[in-house]
BALOBA-1460 file (C-alpha; in Angstrom, 3 decimals):
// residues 313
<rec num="1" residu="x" x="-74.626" y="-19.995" z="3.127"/>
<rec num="2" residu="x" x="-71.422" y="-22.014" z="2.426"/>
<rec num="3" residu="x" x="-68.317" y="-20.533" z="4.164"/>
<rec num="4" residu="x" x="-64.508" y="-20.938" z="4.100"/>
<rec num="5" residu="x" x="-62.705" y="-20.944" z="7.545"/>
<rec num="6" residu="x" x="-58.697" y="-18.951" z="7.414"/>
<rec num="7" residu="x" x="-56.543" y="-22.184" z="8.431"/>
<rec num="8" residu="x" x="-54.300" y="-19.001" z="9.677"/>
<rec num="9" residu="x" x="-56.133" y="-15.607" z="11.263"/>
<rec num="10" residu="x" x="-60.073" y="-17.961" z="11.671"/>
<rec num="11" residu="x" x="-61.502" y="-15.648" z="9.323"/>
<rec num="12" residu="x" x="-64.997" y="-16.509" z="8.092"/>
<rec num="13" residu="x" x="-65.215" y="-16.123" z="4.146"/>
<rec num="14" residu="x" x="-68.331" y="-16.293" z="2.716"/>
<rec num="15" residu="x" x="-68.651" y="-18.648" z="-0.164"/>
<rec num="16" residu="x" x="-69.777" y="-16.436" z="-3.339"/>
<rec num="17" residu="x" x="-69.684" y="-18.753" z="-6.308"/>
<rec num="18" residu="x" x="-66.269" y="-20.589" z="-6.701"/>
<rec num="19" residu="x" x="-64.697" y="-21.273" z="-3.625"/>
<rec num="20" residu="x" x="-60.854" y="-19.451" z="-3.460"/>
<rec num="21" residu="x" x="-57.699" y="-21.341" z="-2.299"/>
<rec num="22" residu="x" x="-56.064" y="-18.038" z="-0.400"/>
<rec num="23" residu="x" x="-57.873" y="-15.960" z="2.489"/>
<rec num="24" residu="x" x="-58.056" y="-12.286" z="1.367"/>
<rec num="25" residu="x" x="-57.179" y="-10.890" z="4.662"/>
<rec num="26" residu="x" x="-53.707" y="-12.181" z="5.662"/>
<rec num="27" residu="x" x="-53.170" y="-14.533" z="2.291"/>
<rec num="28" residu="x" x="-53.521" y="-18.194" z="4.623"/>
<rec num="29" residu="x" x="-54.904" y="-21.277" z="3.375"/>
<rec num="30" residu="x" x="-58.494" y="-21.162" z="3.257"/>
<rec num="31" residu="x" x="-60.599" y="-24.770" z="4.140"/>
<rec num="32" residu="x" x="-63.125" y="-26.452" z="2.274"/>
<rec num="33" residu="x" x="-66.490" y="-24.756" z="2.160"/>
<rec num="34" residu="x" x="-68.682" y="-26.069" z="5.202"/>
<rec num="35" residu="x" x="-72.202" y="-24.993" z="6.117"/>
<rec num="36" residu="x" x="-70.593" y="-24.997" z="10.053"/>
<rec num="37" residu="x" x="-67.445" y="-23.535" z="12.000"/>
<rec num="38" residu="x" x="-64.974" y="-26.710" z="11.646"/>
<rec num="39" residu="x" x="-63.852" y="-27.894" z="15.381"/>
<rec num="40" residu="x" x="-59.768" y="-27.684" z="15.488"/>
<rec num="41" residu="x" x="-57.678" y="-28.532" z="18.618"/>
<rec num="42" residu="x" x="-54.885" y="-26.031" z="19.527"/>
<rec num="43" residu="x" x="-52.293" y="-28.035" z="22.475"/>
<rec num="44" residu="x" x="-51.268" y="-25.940" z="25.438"/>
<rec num="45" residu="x" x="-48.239" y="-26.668" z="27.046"/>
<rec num="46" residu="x" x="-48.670" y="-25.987" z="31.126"/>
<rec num="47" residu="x" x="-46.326" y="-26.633" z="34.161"/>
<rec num="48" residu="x" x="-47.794" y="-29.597" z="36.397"/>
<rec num="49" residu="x" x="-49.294" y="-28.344" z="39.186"/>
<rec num="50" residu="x" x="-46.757" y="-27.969" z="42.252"/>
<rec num="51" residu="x" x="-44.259" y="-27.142" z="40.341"/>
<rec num="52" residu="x" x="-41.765" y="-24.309" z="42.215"/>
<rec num="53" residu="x" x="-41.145" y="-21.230" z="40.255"/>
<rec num="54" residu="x" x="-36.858" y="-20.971" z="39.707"/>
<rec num="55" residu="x" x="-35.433" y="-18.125" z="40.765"/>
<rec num="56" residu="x" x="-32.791" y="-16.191" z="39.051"/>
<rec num="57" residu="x" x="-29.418" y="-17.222" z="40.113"/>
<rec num="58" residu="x" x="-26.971" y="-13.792" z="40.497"/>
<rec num="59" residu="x" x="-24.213" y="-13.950" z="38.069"/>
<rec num="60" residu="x" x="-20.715" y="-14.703" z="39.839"/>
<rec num="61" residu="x" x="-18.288" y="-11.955" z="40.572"/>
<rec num="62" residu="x" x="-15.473" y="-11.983" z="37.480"/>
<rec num="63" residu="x" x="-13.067" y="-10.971" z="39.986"/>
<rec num="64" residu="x" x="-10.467" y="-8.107" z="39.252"/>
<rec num="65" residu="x" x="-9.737" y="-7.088" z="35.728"/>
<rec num="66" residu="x" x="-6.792" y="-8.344" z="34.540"/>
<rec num="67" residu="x" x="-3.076" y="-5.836" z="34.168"/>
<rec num="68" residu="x" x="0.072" y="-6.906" z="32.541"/>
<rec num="69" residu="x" x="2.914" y="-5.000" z="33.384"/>
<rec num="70" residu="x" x="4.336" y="-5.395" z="29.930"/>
<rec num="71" residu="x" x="3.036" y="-6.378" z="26.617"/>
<rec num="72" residu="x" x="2.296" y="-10.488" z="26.857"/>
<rec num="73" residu="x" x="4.217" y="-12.427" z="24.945"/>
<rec num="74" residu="x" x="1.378" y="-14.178" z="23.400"/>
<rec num="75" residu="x" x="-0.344" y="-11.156" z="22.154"/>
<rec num="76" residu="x" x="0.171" y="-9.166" z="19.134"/>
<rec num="77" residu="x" x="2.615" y="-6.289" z="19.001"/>
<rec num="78" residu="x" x="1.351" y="-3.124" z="18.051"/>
<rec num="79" residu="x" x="4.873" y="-1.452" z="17.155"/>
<rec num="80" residu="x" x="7.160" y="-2.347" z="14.556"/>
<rec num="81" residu="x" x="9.986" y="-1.621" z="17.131"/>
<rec num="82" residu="x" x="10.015" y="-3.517" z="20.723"/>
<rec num="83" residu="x" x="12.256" y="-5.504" z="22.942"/>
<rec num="84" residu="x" x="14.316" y="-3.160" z="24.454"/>
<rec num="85" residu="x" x="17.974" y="-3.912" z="23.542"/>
<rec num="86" residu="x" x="20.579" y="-4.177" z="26.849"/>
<rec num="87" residu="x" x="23.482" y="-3.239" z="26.729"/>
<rec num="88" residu="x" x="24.038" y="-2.880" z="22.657"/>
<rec num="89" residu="x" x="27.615" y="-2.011" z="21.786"/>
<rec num="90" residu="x" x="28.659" y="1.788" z="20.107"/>
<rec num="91" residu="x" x="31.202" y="0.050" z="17.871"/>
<rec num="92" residu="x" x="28.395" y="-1.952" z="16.170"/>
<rec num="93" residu="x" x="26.196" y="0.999" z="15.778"/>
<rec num="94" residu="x" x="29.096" y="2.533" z="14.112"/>
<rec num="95" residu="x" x="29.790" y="-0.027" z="11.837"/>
<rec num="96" residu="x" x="25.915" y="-0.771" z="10.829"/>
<rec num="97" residu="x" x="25.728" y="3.062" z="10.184"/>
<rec num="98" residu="x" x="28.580" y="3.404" z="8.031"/>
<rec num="99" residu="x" x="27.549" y="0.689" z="5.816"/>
<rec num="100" residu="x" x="24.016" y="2.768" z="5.072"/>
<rec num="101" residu="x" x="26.795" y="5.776" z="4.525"/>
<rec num="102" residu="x" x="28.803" y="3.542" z="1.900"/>
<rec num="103" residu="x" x="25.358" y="2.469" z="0.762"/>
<rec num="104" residu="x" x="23.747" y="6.030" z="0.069"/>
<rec num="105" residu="x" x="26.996" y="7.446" z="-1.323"/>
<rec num="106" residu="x" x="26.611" y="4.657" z="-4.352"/>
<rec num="107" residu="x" x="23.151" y="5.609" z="-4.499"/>
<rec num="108" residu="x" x="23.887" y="9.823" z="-5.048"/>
<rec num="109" residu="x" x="25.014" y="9.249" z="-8.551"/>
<rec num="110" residu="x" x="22.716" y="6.478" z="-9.488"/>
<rec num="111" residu="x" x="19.720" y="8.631" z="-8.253"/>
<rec num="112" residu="x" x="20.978" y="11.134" z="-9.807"/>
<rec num="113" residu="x" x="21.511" y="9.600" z="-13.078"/>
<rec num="114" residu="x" x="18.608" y="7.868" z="-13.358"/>
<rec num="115" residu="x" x="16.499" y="11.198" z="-12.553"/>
<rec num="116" residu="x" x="18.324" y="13.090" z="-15.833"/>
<rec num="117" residu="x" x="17.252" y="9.192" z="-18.057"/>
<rec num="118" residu="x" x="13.748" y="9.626" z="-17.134"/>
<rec num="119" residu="x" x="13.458" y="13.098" z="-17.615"/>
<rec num="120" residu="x" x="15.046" y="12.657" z="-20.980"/>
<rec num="121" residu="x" x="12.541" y="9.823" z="-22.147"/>
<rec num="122" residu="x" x="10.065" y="11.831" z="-21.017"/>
<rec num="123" residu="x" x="10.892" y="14.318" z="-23.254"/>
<rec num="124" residu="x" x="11.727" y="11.738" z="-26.107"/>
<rec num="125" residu="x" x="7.982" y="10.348" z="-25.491"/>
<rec num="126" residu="x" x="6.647" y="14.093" z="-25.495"/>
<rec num="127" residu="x" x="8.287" y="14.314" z="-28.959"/>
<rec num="128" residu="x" x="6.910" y="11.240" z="-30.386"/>
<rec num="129" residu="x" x="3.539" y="12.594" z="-29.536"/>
<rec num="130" residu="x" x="4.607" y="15.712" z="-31.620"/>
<rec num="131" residu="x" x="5.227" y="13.206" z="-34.535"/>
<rec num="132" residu="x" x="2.296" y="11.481" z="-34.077"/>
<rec num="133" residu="x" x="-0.061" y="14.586" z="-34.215"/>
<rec num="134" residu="x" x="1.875" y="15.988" z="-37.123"/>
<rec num="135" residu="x" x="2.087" y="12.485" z="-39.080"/>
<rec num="136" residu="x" x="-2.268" y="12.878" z="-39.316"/>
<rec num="137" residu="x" x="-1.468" y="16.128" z="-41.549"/>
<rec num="138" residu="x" x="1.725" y="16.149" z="-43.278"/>
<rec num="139" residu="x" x="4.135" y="13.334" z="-44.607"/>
<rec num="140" residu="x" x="6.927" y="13.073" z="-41.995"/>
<rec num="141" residu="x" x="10.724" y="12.233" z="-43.513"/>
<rec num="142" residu="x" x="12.363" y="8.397" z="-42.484"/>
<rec num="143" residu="x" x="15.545" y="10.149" z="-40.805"/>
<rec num="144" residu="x" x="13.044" y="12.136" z="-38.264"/>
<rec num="145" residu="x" x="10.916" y="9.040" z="-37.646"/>
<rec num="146" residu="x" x="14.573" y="7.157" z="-37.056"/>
<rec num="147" residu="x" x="15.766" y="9.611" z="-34.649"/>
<rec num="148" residu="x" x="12.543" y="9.774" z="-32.642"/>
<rec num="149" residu="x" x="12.596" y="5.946" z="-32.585"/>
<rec num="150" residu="x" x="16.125" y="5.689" z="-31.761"/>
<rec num="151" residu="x" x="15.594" y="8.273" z="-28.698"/>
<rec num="152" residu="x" x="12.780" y="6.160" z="-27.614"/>
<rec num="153" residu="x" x="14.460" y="2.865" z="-27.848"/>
<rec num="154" residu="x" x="17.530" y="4.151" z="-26.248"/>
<rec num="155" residu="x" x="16.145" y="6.104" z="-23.163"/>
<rec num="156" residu="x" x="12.820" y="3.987" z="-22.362"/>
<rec num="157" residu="x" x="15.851" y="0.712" z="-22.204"/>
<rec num="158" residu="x" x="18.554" y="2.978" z="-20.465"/>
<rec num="159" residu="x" x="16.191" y="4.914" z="-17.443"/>
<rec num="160" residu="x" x="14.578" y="1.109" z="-16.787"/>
<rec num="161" residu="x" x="17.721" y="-0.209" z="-16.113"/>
<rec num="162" residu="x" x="19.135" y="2.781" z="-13.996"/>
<rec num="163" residu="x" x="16.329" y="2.746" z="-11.740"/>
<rec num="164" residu="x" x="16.307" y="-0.751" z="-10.904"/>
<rec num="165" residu="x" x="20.393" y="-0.972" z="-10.468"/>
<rec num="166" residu="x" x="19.034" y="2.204" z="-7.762"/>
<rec num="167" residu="x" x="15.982" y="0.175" z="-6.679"/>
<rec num="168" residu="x" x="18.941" y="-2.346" z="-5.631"/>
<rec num="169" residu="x" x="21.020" y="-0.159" z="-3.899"/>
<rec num="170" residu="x" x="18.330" y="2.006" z="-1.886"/>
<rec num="171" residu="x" x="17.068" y="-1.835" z="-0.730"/>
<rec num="172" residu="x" x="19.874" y="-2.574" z="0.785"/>
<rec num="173" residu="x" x="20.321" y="1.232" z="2.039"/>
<rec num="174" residu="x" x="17.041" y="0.611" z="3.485"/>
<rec num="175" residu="x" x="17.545" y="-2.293" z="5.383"/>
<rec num="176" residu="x" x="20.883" y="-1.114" z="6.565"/>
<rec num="177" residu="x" x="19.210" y="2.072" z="7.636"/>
<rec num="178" residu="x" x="16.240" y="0.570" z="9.986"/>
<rec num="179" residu="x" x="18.807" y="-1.329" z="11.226"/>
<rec num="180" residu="x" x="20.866" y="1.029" z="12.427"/>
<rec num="181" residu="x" x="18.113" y="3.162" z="13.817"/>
<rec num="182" residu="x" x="17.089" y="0.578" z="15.521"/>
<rec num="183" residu="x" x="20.113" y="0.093" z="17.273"/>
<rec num="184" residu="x" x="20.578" y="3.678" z="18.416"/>
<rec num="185" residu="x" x="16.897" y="4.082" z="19.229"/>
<rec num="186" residu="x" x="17.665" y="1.090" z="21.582"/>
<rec num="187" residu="x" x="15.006" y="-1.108" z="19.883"/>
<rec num="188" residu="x" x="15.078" y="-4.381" z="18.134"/>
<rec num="189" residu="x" x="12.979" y="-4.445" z="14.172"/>
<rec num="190" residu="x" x="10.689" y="-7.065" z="14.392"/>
<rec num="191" residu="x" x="10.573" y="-6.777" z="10.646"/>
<rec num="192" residu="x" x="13.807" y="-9.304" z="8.755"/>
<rec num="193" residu="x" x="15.443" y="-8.924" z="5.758"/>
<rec num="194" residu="x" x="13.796" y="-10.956" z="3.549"/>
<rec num="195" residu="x" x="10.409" y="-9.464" z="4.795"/>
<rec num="196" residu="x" x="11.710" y="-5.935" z="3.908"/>
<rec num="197" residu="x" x="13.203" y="-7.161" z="0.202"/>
<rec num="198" residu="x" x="9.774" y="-8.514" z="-0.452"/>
<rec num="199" residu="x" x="7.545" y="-5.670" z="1.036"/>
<rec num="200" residu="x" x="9.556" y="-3.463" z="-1.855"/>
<rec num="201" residu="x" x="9.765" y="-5.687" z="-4.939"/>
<rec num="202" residu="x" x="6.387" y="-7.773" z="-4.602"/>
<rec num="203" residu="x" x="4.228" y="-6.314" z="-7.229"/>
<rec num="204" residu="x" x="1.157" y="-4.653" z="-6.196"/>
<rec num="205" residu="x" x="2.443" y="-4.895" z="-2.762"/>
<rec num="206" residu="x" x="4.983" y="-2.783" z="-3.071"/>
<rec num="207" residu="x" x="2.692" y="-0.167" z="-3.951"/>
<rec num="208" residu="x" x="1.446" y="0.036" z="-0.503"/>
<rec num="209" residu="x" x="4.372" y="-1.485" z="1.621"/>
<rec num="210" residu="x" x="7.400" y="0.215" z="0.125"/>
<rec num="211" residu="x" x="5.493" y="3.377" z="1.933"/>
<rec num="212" residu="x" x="4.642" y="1.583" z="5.257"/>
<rec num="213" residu="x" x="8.593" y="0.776" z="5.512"/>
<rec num="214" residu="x" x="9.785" y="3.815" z="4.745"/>
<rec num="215" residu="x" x="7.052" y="6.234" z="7.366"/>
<rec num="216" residu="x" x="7.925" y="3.447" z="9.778"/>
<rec num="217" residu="x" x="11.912" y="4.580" z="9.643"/>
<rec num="218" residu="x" x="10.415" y="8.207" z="9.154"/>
<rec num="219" residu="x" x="8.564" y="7.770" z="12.379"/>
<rec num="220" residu="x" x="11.440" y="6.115" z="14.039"/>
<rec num="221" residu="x" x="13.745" y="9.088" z="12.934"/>
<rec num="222" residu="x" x="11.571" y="11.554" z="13.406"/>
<rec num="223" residu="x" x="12.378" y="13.503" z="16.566"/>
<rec num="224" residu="x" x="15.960" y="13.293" z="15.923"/>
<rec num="225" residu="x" x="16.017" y="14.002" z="12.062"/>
<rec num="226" residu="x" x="12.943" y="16.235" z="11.609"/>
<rec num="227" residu="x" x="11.911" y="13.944" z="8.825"/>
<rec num="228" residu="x" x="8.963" y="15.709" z="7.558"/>
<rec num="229" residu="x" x="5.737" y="13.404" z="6.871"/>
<rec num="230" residu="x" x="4.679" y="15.246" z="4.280"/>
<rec num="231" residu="x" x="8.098" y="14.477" z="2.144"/>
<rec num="232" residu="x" x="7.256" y="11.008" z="3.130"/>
<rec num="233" residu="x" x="3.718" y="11.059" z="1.709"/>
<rec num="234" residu="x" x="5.062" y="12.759" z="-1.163"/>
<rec num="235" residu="x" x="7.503" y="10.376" z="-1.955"/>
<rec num="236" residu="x" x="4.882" y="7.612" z="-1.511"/>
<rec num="237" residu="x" x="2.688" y="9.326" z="-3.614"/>
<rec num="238" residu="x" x="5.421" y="9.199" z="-6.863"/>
<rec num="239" residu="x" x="6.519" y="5.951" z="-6.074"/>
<rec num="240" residu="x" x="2.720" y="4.363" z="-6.370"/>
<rec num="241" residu="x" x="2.095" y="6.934" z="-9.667"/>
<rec num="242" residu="x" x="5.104" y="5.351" z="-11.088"/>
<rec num="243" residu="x" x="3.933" y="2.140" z="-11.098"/>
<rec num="244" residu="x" x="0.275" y="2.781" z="-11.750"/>
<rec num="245" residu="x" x="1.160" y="4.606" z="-14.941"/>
<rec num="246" residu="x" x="3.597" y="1.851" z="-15.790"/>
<rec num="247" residu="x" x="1.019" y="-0.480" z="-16.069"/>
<rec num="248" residu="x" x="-1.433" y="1.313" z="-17.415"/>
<rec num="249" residu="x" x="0.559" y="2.124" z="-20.510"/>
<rec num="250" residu="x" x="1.775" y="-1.663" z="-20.929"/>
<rec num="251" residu="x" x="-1.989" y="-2.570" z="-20.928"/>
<rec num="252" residu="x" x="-3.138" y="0.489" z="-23.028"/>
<rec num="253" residu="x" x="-0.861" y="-0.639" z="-25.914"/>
<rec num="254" residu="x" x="-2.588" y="-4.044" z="-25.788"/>
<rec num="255" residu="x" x="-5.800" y="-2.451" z="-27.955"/>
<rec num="256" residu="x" x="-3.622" y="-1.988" z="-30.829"/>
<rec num="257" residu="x" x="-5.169" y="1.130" z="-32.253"/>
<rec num="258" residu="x" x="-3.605" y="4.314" z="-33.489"/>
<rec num="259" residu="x" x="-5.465" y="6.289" z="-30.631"/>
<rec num="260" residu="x" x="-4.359" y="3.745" z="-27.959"/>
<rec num="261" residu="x" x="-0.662" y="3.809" z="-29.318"/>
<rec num="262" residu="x" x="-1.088" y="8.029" z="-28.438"/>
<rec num="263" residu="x" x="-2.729" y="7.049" z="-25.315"/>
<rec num="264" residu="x" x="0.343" y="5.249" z="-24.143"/>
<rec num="265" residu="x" x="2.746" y="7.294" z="-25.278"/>
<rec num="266" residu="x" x="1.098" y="10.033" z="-22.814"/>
<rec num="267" residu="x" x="0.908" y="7.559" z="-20.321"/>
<rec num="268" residu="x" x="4.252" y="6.307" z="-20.572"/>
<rec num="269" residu="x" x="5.485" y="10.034" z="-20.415"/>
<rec num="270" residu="x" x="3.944" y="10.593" z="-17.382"/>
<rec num="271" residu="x" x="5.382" y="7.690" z="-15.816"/>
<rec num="272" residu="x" x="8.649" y="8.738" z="-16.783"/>
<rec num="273" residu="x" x="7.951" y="12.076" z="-15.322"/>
<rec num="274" residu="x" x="6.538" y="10.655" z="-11.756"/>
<rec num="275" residu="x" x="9.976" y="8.338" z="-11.885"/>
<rec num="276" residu="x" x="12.053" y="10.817" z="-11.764"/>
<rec num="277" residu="x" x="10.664" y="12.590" z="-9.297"/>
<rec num="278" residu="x" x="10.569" y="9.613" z="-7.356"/>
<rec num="279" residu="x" x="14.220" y="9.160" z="-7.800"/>
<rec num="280" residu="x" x="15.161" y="13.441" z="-6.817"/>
<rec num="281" residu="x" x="12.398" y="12.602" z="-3.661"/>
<rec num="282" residu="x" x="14.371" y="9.100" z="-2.884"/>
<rec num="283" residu="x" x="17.754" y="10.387" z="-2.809"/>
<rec num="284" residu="x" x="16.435" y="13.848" z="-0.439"/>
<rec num="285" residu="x" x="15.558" y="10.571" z="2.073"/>
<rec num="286" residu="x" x="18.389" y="8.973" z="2.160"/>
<rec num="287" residu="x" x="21.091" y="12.034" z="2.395"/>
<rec num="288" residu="x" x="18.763" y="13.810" z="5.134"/>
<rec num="289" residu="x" x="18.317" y="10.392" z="7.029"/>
<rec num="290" residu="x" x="21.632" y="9.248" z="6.290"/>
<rec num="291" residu="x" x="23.627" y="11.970" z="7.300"/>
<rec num="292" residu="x" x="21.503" y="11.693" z="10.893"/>
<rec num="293" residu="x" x="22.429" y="8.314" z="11.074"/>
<rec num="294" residu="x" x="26.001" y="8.652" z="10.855"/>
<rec num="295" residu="x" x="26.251" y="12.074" z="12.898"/>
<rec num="296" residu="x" x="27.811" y="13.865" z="9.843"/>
<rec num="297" residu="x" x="26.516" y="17.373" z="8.365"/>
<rec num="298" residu="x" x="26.955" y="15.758" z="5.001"/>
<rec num="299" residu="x" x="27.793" y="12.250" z="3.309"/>
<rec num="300" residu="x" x="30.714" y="11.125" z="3.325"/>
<rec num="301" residu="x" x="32.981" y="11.536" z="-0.476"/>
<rec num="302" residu="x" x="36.095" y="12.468" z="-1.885"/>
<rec num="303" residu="x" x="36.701" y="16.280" z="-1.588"/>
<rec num="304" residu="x" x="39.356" y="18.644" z="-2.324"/>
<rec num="305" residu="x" x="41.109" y="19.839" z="0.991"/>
<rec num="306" residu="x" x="43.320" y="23.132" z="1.060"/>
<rec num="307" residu="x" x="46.769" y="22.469" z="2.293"/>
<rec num="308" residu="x" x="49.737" y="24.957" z="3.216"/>
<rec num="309" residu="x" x="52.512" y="24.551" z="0.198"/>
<rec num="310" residu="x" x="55.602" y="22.740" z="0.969"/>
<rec num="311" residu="x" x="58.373" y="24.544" z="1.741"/>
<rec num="312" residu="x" x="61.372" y="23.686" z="-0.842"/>
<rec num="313" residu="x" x="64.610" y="22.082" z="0.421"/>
């Protein structure tokens, strides 16, 4: 009988009518059907005789490890704050901490301000949802729909511009303020100006870096001030929810139906809302880290000061 020879595993198949092109044991090629085993040479590869076996060569000592007394300068710093400062005068210290104290006292009232805009918008969106969900059952009058648009309007233009005339301000509070606390921790900030300016304003960096900046002055602060993490975290937390739910409400409008339009008034309420709590949480920083900063129990301001009467002439 006929067989068919595996080209792979030598298997014999017997040849059972049409001959098949793939061996059923391991799937190889299968040969043409032959009456005999087919004669195949396999090479061998052998050492010529005489040939000395090689020995395994030890592997060389690597010597001592390595120690650096300091961190080399060609390596990567893993603090935001090194290079010991020598020698650093108190009268600059002095005068780079009372510019973050100017700085912060323009930012109370901005802060402060800008908290009370967003709260009212929010509150000016939260009625225009009230319109909206009364408009789908009853006729509402022009002069209502004119005062809820004019409260809109007004407030969503006015809290924008407050908070970023404060965004400016608490910048430049902020880099005055790692600078300073790097110069009475006795440290140098590896981090510039410019790098600091971007890391807040950058969009969809800032998200992440604003917060990085900030824990890193928190952290740099924090044995002296008691700056607590978790007013850090929660801080970060408003500041990224304020811009998540500022876009989202921008792109939510962008379906242009009625339900979308409610959507985004919701959204843009809650923005509003996690704003000004950003802005309350913001200005808690920089009067607690401020006031550390400058040695004071409380920023400096105009106050009234009790004084004995003259005597008359």
């Amino acid at each position: 009988m006929p067989v068919q020879h595996c080209l792979r595993c030598r298997t014999e198949v017997p040849v059972r009518g049409l001959p098949l092109p793939w061996c059923p044991r391991c799937g190889g090629v299968l040969s043409a059907p032959v009456a005999t085993t087919p004669w195949t040479t396999r090479w061998v590869a052998h050492p010529p005789a005489g040939t000395p076996t090689p020995r395994p060569v030890p592997p060389a000592d690597p010597g001592p490890t390595p120690r650096y007394h300091g961190v080399p300068r060609w390596g990567l710093g893993t603090r935001v704050w090194e290079h010991p400062v020598a020698g650093a005068e108190g009268r600059l210290r002095a005068a780079t901490a009372s510019r973050a104290g100017a700085l912060a006292v323009t930012a109370r009232p901005l802060l402060v301000v800008t908290a009370v805009a967003a709260v009212a918008a929010a509150a000016a969106q939260g009625w225009r949802y009230g319109l909206l969900v009364r408009g789908r059952t009853e006729l509402l009058s022009a002069r209502t729909a004119a005062l809820s648009d004019t409260a809109v309007i007004t407030l969503g233009v006015l809290a924008p511009v407050l908070a970023l005339v404060s965004a400016v301000v608490c910048t430049l509070w902020l880099v005055r303020a790692r600078a300073s606390a790097a110069e009475q921790g006795g440290v140098v900030e590896t981090r510039s100006c410019r790098a600091v300016v971007a890391g807040v304003w950058l969009p969809l960096v800032n998200l992440g870096q604003a917060g990085v900046l900030v824990m890193e002055l928190a952290h740099l602060l924090g044995d002296r001030a008691g700056a607590s993490t978790v007013r850090v975290r929660g801080w970060w937390a408003s500041w990224v929810a304020c811009g998540v739910l500022s876009a989202l409400s921008v792109a939510w409008r962008g379906w242009g139906t009625a339900q979308a339009h409610a959507d985004a008034v919701v959204l843009t309420g809650l923005g509003e809302l996690a704003g000004a709590s950003c802005a309350v949480l913001t200005w808690v920083l920089v009067r607690t880290w401020t006031a550390e900063l400058t040695g004071a129990d409380r920023l400096p301001g105009r106050r009234w000061v009790p004084a004995a009467p003259e005597r008359s002439a």
